[in-house]
Structures are given as C-alpha cells and as structure tokens.
C-alpha positions in Angstrom: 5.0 205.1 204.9 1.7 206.5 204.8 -0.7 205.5 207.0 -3.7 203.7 206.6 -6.7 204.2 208.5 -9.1 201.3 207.3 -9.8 201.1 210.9 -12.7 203.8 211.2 -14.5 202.3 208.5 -16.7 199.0 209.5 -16.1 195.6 208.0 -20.1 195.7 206.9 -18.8 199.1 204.5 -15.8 197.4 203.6 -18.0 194.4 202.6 -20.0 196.7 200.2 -17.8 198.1 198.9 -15.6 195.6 197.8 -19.1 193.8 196.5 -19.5 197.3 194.6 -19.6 196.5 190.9 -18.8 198.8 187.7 -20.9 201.8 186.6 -21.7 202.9 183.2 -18.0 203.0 181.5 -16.2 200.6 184.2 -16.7 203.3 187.0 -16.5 201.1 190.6 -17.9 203.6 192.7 -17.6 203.3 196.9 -21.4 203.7 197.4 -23.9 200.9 195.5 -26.9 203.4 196.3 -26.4 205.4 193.4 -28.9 208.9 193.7 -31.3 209.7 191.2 -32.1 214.0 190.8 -31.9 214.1 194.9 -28.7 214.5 195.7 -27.4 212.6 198.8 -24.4 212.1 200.8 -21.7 210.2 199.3 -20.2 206.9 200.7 -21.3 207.2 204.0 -18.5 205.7 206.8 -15.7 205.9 204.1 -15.9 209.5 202.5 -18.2 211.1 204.8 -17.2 210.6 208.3 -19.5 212.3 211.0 -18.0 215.1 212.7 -15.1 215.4 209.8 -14.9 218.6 207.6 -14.5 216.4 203.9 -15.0 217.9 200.5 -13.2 218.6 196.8 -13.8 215.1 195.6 -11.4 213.5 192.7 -11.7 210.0 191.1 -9.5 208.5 188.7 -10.9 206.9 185.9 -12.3 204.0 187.2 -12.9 205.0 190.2 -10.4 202.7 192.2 -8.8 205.8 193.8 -10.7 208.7 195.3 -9.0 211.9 196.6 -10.4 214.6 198.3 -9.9 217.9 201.1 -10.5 217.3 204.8 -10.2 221.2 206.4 -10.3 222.7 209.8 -12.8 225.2 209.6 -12.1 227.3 212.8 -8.6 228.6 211.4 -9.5 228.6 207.9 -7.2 225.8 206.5 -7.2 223.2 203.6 -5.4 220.6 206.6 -4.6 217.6 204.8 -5.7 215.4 201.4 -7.0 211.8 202.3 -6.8 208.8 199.6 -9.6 206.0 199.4 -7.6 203.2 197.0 -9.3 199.9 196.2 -7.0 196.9 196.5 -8.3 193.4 196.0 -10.7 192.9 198.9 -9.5 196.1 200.8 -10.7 199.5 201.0 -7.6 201.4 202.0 -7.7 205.0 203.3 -4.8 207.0 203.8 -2.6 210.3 203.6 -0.6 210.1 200.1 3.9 210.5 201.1 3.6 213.4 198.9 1.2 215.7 201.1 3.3 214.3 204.8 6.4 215.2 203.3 5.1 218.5 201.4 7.9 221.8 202.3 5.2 225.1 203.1 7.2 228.3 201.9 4.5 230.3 203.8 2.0 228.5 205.4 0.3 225.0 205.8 -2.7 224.4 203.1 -2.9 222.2 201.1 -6.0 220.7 199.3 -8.3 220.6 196.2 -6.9 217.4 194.5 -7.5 216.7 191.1 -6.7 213.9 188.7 -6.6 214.5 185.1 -8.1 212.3 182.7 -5.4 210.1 181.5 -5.0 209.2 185.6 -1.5 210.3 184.9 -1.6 213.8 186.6 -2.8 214.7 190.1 -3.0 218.8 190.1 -4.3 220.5 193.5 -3.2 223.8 195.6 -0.8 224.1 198.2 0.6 226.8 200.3 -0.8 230.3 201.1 -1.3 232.3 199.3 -2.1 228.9 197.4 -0.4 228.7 194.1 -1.1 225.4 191.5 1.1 222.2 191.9 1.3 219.3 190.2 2.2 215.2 190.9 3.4 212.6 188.2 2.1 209.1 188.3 5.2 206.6 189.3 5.5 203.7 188.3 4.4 201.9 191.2 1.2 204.1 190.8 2.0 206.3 193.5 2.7 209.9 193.3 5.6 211.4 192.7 7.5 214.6 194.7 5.1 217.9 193.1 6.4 220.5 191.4 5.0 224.2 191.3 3.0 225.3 188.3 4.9 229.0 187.9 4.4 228.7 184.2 0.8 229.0 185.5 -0.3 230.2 188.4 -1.3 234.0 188.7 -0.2 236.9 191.1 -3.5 236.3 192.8 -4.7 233.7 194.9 -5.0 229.9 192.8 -7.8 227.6 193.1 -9.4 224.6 192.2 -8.0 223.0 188.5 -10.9 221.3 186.1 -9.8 219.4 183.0 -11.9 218.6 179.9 -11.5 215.1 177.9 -8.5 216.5 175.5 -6.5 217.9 178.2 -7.6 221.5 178.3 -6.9 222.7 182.0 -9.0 225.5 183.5 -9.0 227.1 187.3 -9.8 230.3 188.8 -8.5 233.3 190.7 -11.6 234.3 191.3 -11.5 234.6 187.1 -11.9 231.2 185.1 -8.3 231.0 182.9 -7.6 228.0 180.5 -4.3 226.2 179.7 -3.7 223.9 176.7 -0.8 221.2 176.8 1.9 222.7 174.1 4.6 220.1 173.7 3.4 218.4 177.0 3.3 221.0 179.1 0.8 223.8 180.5 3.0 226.8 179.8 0.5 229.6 179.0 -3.0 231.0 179.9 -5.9 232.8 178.8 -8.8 234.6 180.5 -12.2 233.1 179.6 -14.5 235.5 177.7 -17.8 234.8 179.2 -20.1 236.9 181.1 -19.8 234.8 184.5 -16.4 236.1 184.6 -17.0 239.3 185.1 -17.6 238.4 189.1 -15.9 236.7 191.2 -16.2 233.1 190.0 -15.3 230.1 192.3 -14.5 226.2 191.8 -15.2 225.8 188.0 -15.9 222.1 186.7 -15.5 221.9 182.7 -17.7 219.2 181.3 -15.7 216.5 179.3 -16.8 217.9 175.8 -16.6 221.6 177.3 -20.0 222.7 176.2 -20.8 223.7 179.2 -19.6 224.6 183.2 -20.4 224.7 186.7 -19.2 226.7 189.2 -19.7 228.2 192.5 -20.1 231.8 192.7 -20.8 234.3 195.6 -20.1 237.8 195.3 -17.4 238.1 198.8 -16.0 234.8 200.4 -17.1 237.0 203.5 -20.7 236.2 202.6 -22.3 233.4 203.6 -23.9 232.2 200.3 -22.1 230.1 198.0 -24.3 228.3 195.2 -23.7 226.1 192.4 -24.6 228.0 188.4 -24.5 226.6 185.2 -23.5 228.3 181.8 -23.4 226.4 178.3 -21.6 227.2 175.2 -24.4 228.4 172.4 -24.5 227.5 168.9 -22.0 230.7 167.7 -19.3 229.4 170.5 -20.6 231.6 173.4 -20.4 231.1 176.6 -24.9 231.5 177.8 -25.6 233.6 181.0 -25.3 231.9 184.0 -28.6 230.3 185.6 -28.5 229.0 189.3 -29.0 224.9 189.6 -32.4 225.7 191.6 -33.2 224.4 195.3 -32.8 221.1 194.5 -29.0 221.3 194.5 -28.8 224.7 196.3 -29.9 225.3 199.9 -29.7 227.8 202.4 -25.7 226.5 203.4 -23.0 226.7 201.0 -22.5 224.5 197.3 -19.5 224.2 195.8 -16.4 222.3 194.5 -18.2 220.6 191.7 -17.4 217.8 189.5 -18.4 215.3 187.5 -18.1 211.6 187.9 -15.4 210.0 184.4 -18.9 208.4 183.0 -20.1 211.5 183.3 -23.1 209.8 185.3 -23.0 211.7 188.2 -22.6 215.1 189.9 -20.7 215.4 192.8 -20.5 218.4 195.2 -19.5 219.7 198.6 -21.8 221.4 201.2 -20.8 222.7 204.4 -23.3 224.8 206.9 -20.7 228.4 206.6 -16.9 229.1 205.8 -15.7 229.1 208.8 -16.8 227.4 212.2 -18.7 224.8 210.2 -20.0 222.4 212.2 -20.1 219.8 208.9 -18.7 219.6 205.1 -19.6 216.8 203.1 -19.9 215.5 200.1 -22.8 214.7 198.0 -24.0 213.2 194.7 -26.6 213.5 192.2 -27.5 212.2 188.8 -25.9 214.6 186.2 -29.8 214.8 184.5 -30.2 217.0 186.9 -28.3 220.2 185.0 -30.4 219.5 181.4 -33.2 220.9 181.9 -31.3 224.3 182.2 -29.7 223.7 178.8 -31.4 225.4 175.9 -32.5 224.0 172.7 -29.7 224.5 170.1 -31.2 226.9 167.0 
C-alpha cells in the first residue's frame, strides 16, 4: 500500500485546501492565493516543503491530483515521485505503488511525471540513462504497472514529455522531437525544425493549441545557468526565434520544468539555487499573461 504522509501537512492547510474552490474551467487548485505576473511559491506546506528538493509539477485536469519530482541533489538523482490526491475532505499525499515497486535495469531515477490531457496517461522518465515510460489509468483510478516507450525514446539521454490538446507528444534529448497517436499509439518521431533546436534545448512545455513553447535552455548542464525562453509559431507555420522570459521569471538560480496549468491560467515552474548541492528546489507559479507581451502581432 502506498503510504500516505498527510501528517507533515497542518490541519489549518488541509482546511484550505479542502475550502479551495474551482478555477477558470473547474481547475481546484491546492493554493486559494492565486499569483498575478509575480510568480510565487506554490502550495506552501503541501507542495513545497522547507528543506525538500520538489519540482516537475503535473495536474490532471481538474486539478484533484498533482504529481511531481522530489530529487537528492548531492548525488544527482531524480529519487522518488510524490502524489497530492484530493478525496472528500482529505488532502492525501503519497508515493504512487507503481514508482515503490518500479525494477531499475541500471540505476535508480525516476521522475518528471506527466499526465496527458484526457487524464488517461501518466508519461515520465525512469532509469539511467533515463529512457520514456508510460502508466495507464485503472479502473480504480490508480496507475497501472509502466511500460517502456522503445518505440520512442532515442539512443541519447530522454527527458521531460509535454502534450498539446489533440494528443501530439513532444520531449527532448537535448533536441525537441514530436510524436503523434497513429492507431493509439506513439510509434514514431520527428525532429522539430526550429531554430531553438539547434542548441541544447531542455524541458519543453507545448501550449494546448501549439502556437507557441517554453523551455529551458543552457548551453552545458555543467553550467550553472538554466533560464526559461519562449518561441511562437508565426503566421507562415514557423517556429520565431527564441526570446528569454525577462527577470521577472528568470533570476540568477536556475528556471525550468515548465508547464502550464489545464485552464491554461497559470504558469508553473521549478527553481532551485544550482544542479547539484542545492540547498532548495521549488516550485512556483505565475499568471500565464505573463509570456504575451513577448508574442508578436500576427501580419
């Protein structure tokens, strides 16, 4: 059974947020301070724990379940997914069956959760060298045993899957590929042409409509720099040069692992003070206003 730990999080939290009420689409989100174009931490005492290493938030579309990466820094390791369900009155927080009873071929990482948007699919990256895996919904609304994506993944290291509203898959080896469902499943690939791609590209996030992406970027994970850019797809179908979110979003630690919130409301990122060693990782949010004043009038 997995194991619930609702006991670090206080009963006044727990109050909030069952007293949390729907955003935009019927979002229920685990924060009721919702950030205008500051971002801020994220569910403070049930996401973000002080002195935890949390980031690579997923939300399935409402919102009831949150997923997301707790690491250990100081041996560079994804160590473990955590699961923040809403049931009834109860915030319950624990470590999904599927990650306690995963088999490691190599070595133990495991992280980057994401659901898709039919809540039907939870894809992340496992192992390492990671490679792509992928969960089925039960019917209980668990998740089932996962099964590797080999159809998929690449001869390089795997990271970080996005999805756009009709399915379309995209992650990165450093390159941004894309994957469309054929018969129901993700069987093929293809590098995307767009000028970001010609460096080493990190942790894209597709929008829903995919006219437009953010990613991180940094030219050696040796480096630390990591910061969050923005490219839109033009009038003739192109993807726009990359522009840097500004220091609103980007500081002088390391942004990435965007994604945006199913109403498409809000931004949500990770931050962490260096790659390895960190003394924090956490996870913040933003109003997704924020990224239009980089898009260009259309001609």
């Amino acid at each position: 059974m997995s194991r619930i730990i609702t006991d670090r999080i206080t009963p006044i939290l727990l109050l909030i947020a069952a007293m949390i009420t729907a955003c935009g689409d019927g979002v229920s989100y685990l924060d009721p301070d919702y950030p205008d174009l500051i971002p801020k931490k994220y569910a403070v005492g049930i996401v973000n724990l002080e002195g935890r290493l949390q980031q690579n938030l997923t939300m399935s579309p409402d919102g009831v379940e949150h997923l997301f990466t707790i690491t250990d820094s100081a041996i560079w390791r994804y160590e473990s997914m955590l699961r923040v369900r809403r049931l009834r009155n109860e915030i319950l927080v624990d470590t999904p069956q599927f990650v306690t009873d995963f088999e490691y071929e190599n070595e133990w990482f495991i992280g980057e959760p994401m659901i898709s948007p039919d809540n039907q699919s939870l894809y992340f990256v496992a192992d390492y060298p990671p490679d792509l895996w992928h969960s089925q919904r039960t019917a209980d609304g668990d998740w089932a045993a996962p099964t590797k994506m080999t159809e998929v993944s690449t001869e390089k290291d795997d990271w970080y899957v996005t999805f756009a509203r009709n399915q379309n898959l995209y992650f990165t080896n450093g390159t941004v590929f894309k994957a469309s469902l054929e018969e129901g499943e993700y069987s093929s690939k293809v590098k995307l042409d767009s000028p970001f791609n010609s460096k080493d590209t990190r942790d894209p996030c597709i929008s829903p409509n995919e006219d437009y992406m953010i990613f991180a970027a940094t030219d050696s994970l040796t480096a630390n720099q990591s910061d969050l850019f923005i490219s839109f797809v033009d009038a003739d179908g192109n993807w726009t040069a990359a522009q840097n979110l500004g220091n609103i979003i980007n500081t002088e630690y390391l942004e990435f692992a965007p994604y945006i919130s199913p109403d498409e409301r809000f931004l949500f990122f990770s931050r962490r003070e260096k790659w390895q060693n960190a003394a924090f990782s956490n996870i913040y949010w933003v109003d997704l206003k924020v990224v239009e004043k980089f898009r260009s009038p259309v001609k």
